[in-house]
C-alpha positions in Angstrom: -20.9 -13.9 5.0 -18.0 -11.9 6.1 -16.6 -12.1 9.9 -14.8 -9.6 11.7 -12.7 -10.0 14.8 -12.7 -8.1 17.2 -10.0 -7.7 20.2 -9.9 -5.7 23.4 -6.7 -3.3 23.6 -7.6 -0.9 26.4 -9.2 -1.9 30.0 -12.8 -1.0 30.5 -12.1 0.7 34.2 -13.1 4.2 34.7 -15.6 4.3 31.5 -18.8 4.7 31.1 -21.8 2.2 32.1 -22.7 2.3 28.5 -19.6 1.6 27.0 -18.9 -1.5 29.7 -22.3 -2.8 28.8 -21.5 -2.5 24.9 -18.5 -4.4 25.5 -20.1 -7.2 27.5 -22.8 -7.6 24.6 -19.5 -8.3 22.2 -18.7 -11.1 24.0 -15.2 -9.7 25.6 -14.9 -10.1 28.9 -11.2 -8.4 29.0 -7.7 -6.5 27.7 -6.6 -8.8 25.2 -10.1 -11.0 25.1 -11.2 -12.0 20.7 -14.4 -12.7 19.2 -15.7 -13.5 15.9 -18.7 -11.7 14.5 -20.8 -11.6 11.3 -19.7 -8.0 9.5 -23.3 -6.5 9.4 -24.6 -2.6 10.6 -25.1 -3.8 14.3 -22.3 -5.2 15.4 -20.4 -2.6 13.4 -22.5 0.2 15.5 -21.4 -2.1 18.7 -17.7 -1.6 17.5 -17.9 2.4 16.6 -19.5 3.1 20.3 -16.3 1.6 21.2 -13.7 2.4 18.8 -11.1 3.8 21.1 -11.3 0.8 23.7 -10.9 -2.1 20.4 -9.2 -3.5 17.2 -10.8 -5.2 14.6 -9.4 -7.5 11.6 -11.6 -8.9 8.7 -11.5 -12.5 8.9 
């Protein structure tokens, strides 16, 4: 099964409950914090709520 990772470029202060609450369910906890998930529709919907905050790289 593919794996993506997934790295947090920008801070979560000043944004939006939602978005802070989509990034805790990642698994990043901070800037410059990387997990590994499986490449599948809901972790990929996870990642496009918070697109602008993120990078991700196919493993």
């Amino acid at each position: 099964m593919k794996k993506i990772k997934i790295t947090q470029v920008k801070s979560s202060i000043k944004r939006h409950n939602r978005q802070k609450k989509t990034l805790k369910a990642l698994g990043l906890k901070g800037r410059h914090d990387s997990v590994i998930k499986p490449d599948n529709k809901a972790t990929r919907g996870m990642v496009n709520a918070v697109s602008h905050l993120v990078k991700i790289e196919e493993v």
